[in-house]
C-alpha positions as CSV (number, residue, x, y, z in Angstrom):
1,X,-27.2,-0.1,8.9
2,X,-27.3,3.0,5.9
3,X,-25.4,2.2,3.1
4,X,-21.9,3.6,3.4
5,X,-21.3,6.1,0.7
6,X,-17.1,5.9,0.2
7,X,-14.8,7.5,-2.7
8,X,-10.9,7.7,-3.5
9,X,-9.7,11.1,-4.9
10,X,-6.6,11.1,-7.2
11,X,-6.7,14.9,-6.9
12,X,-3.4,16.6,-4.8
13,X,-5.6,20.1,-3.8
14,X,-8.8,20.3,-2.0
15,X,-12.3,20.5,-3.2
16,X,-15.8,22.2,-2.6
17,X,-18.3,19.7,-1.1
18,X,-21.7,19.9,-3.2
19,X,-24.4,22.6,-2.2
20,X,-25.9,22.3,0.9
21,X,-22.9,20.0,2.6
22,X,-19.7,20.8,4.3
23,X,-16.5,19.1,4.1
24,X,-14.7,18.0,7.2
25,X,-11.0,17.2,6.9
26,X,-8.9,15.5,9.4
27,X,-5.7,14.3,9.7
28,X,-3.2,12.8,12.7
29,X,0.2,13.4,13.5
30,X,2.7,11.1,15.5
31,X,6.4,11.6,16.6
32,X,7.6,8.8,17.9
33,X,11.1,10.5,18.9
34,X,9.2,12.8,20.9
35,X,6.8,10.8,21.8
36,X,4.0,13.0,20.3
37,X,0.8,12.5,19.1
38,X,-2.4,15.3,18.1
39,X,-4.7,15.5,16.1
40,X,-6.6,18.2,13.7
41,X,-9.2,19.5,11.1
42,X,-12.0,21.5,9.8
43,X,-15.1,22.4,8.4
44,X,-16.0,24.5,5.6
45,X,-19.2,25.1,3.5
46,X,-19.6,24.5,-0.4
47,X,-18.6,27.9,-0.5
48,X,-15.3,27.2,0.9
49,X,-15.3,29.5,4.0
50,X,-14.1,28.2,7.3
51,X,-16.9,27.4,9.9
52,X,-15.0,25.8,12.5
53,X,-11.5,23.9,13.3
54,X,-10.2,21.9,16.4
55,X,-7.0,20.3,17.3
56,X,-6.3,18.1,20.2
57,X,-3.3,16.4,21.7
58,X,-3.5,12.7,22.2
59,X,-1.8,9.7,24.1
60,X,0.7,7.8,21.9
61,X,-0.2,4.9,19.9
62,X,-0.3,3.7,16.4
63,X,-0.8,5.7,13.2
64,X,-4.0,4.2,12.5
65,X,-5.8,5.1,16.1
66,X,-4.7,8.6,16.0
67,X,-6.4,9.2,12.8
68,X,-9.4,7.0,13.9
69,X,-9.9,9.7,16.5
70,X,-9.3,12.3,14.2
71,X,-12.7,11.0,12.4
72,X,-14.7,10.4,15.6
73,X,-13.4,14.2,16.6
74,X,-14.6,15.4,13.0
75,X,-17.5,13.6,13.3
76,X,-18.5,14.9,16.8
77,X,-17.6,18.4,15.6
78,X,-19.6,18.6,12.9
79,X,-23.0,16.9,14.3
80,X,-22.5,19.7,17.8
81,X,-22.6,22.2,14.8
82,X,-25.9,20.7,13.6
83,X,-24.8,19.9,10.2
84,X,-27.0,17.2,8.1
85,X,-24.6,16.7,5.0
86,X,-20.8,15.9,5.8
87,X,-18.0,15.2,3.4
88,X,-15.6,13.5,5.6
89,X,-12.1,13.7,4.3
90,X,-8.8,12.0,5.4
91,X,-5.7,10.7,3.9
92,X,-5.4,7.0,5.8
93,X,-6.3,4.9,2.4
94,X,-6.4,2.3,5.1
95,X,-8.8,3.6,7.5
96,X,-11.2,4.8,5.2
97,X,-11.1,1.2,3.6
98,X,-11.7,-0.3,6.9
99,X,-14.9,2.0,7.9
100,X,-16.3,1.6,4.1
101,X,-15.9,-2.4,4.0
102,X,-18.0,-2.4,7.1
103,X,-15.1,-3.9,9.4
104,X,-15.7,-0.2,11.9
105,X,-18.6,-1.8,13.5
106,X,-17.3,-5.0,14.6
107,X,-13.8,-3.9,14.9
108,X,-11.3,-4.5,18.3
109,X,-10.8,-0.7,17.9
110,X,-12.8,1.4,19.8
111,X,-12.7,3.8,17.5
112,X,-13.6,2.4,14.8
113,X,-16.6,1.5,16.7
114,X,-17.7,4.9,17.2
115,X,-17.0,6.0,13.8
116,X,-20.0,3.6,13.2
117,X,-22.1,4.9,16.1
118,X,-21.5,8.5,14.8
119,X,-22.1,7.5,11.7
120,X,-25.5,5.7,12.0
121,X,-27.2,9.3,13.9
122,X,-30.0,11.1,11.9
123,X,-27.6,12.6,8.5
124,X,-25.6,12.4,5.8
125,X,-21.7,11.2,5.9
126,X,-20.0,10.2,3.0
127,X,-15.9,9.3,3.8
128,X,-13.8,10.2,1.2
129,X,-10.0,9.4,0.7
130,X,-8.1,12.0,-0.5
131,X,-4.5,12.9,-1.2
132,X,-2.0,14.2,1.4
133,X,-2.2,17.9,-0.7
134,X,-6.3,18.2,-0.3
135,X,-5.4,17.8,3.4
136,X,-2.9,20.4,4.1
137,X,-5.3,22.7,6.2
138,X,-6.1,19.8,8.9
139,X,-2.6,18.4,8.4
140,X,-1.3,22.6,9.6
141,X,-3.8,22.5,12.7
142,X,-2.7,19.1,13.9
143,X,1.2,19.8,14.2
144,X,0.3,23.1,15.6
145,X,-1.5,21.2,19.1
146,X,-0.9,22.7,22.5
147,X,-2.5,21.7,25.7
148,X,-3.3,18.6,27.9
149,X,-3.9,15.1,26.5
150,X,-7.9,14.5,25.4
151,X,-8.7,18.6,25.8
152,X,-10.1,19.5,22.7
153,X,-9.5,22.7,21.3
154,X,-11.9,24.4,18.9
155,X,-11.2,27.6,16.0
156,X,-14.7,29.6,15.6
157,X,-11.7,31.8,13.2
158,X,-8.7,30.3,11.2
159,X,-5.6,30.1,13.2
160,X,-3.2,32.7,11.7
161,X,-0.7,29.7,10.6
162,X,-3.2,28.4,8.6
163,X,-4.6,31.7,6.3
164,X,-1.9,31.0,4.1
165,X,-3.2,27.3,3.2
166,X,-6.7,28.6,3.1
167,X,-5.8,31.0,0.5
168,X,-4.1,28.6,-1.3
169,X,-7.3,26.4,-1.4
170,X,-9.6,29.4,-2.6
171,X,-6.8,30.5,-5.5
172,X,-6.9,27.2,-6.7
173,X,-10.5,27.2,-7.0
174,X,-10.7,30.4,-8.5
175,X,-8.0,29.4,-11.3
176,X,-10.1,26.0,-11.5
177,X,-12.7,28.7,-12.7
178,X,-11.4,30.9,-14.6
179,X,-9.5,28.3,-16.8
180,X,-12.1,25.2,-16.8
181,X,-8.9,22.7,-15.5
């Protein structure tokens, strides 16, 4: 098995991935009250620009499984798009400790299991978590799921409810510029 490459981020906005990799953020969302569950996220280049998005609407369970298959969905996403360097971002401090302390593999989850399978093809995957504010984007796409249970729905543009967080994202980078904080 590769060594898994895992980091925290204190940081509340999102962040470039290095040259040559793209970021993929994910996130869940669950309404128990209306018994509600999708999931959502995205992939953009060190550059920032949007490549691709997806959202999908999923059966109920637990907070933890929904984003589990908001990774494996990421991680499928981004290897159909051929991409050998992925920054894999979510917001579940306890998922991400689970797949980085090796647990994914042997886990009663199956989707933790195929986290490890997708994780263990031919590239790149470092998992990152990050802050609830770096995940706004994925977080938009997710409550914003239409359509039947398991259909997966993919963005080759932004969705229109989601320019607003994109730009948000790029100003922040661009004042991260201009004033060096």
């Amino acid at each position: 098995m590769p060594h898994l490459s895992c980091f925290s981020k204190t940081e509340q906005r999102w962040q470039r991935p290095g040259t040559g990799w793209v970021k993929v953020n994910v996130d869940g969302f669950l309404v128990k009250q209306h018994a509600r569950a999708a999931v959502g996220g995205v992939v953009r280049d060190s550059n920032g620009k949007w490549l691709t998005g997806f959202n999908m609407v999923t059966g109920m369970d637990e907070v933890f499984i929904i984003e589990a298959i908001a990774i494996v969905e990421g991680l499928k996403l981004a290897w159909l798009e051929r991409h050998k360097q992925v920054e894999l971002n979510c917001d579940n401090r306890i998922l991400i400790n689970t797949i980085c302390n090796g647990f994914a593999p042997i886990s009663n989850v199956a989707e933790g299991r195929l986290i490890h399978e997708w994780y263990n093809k031919d590239w790149k995957v470092t998992f990152w978590h990050v802050g609830r504010g770096c995940n706004k984007v994925a977080d938009c796409l997710a409550k914003l799921t239409v359509g039947r249970v398991n259909q997966v729905i993919r963005f080759s543009k932004p969705p229109q409810h989601v320019l607003r967080l994109l730009e948000e994202d790029s100003h922040d980078h661009f004042t991260e510029f201009l004033t060096g904080v």
